[in-house]
N, C-alpha and C positions, 0 to 999 in steps of 0.2 A: 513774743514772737513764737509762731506756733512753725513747727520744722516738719514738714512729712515725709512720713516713711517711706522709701521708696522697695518695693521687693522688688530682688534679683530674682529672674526667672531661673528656671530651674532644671538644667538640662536634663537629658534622663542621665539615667546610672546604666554605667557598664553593663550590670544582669539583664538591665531590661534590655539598650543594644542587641546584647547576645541572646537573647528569647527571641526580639523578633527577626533577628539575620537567620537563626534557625526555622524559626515559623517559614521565612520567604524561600528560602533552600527546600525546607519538607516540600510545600505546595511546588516546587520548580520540577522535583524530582515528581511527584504524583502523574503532574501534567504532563512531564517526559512519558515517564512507564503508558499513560493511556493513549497519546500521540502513538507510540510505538507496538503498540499491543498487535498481535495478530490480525485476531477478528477472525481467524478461518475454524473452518465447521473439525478441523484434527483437533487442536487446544488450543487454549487462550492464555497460554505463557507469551511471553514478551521477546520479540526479536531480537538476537543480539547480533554486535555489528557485523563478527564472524560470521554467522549465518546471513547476513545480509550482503556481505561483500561475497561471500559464495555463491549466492544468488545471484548477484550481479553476472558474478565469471560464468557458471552456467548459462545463464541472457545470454551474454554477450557472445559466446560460444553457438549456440543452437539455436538463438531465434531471432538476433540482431541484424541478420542478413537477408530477413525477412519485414521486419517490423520497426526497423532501427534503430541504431546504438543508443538515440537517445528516448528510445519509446515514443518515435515520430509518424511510425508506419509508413507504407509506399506512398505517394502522391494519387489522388483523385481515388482515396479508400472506398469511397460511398459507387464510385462507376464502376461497371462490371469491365472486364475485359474481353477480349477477343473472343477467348472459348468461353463467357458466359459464367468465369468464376469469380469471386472479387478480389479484388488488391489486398495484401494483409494490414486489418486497422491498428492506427498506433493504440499504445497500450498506457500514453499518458491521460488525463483528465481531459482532451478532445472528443479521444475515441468512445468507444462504447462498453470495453471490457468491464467495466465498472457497474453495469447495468445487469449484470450477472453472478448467481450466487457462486460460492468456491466451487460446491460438486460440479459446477455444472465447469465450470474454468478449470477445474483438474480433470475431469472426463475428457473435453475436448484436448487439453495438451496432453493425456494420455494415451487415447485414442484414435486423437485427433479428428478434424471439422466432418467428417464423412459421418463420424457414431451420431451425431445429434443436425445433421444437415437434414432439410424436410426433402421428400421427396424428388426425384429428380434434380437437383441441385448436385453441383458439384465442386466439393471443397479441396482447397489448395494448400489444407490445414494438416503439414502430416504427424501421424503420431509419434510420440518420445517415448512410450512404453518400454519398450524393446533396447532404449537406449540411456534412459533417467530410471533413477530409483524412484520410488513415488517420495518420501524426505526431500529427494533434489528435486521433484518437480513442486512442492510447497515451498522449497525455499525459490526459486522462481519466482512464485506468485505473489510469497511476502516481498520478494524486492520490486519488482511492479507493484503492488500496491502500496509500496512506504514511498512510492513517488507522487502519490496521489495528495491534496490539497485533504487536511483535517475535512470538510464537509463532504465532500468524498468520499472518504475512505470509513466516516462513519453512515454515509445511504448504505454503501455495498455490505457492510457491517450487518447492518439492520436485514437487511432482501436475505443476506444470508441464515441470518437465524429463523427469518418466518422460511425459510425452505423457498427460496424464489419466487 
């Protein structure tokens, strides 16, 4: 009578467990750090949540009242109004802020919509200059754009580096 061998499968071993829980953690953290990365044309260090809840409070503060709390903008953004100027667009993944590079979304909220409005046009866009450091008006922009959807936020990524 011939009796066969049966092998017992072989689980892994602890070391290797713990190589690859480490491997899946490194790559977690990677892919955090590049989700969160800036992307604006001052540096490309990585937003931290301090600077992004400040950001927030400045929003919410200075332009929420305009654009809304939740980066919804006024109703019927795209139709002009009365006098001929337009609603302010939201600043989530609908609108269109995202279709433009940082200088030009830090000028405007610097300067506001009149510095770069084409002729005759009349914008409803006032500046913050006078009122934000330029730091608090980046951190702004990084908390509107860390609301943006990863394919988003790497288009406006890219528009920024070729210069618009």
């Amino acid at each position: 009578m011939h009796i066969k061998r049966v092998q017992k499968k072989r689980l892994p071993s602890q070391r290797t467990s713990g190589i690859v829980m480490f491997g899946l953690i490194l790559i977690g953290v990677v892919v955090g750090a590049a989700l969160t990365s800036r992307g604006s044309s001052s540096t490309d260090a990585p937003i931290s949540s301090a600077r992004n809840r400040e950001g927030r409070e400045l929003y919410v503060t200075y332009c929420a009242s305009c654009h809304g709390v939740n980066l919804e903008g006024q109703p019927n953004w795209r139709q002009p109004l009365p006098n001929g100027s337009m609603p302010a667009p939201p600043h989530d993944a609908t609108g269109h802020t995202w279709h433009h590079p940082d200088d030009f979304l830090f000028r405007i909220t610097k300067e506001g919509g009149q510095s770069v409005a084409p002729q005759g046009y009349v914008s409803g866009m006032p500046a913050f200059g006078s009122v934000l450091s330029d730091d608090q008006i980046w951190m702004v922009l990084e908390y509107i754009k860390s609301a943006w959807p990863p394919d988003v936020q790497e288009f406006q990524r890219r528009l920024t580096q070729q210069g618009g």
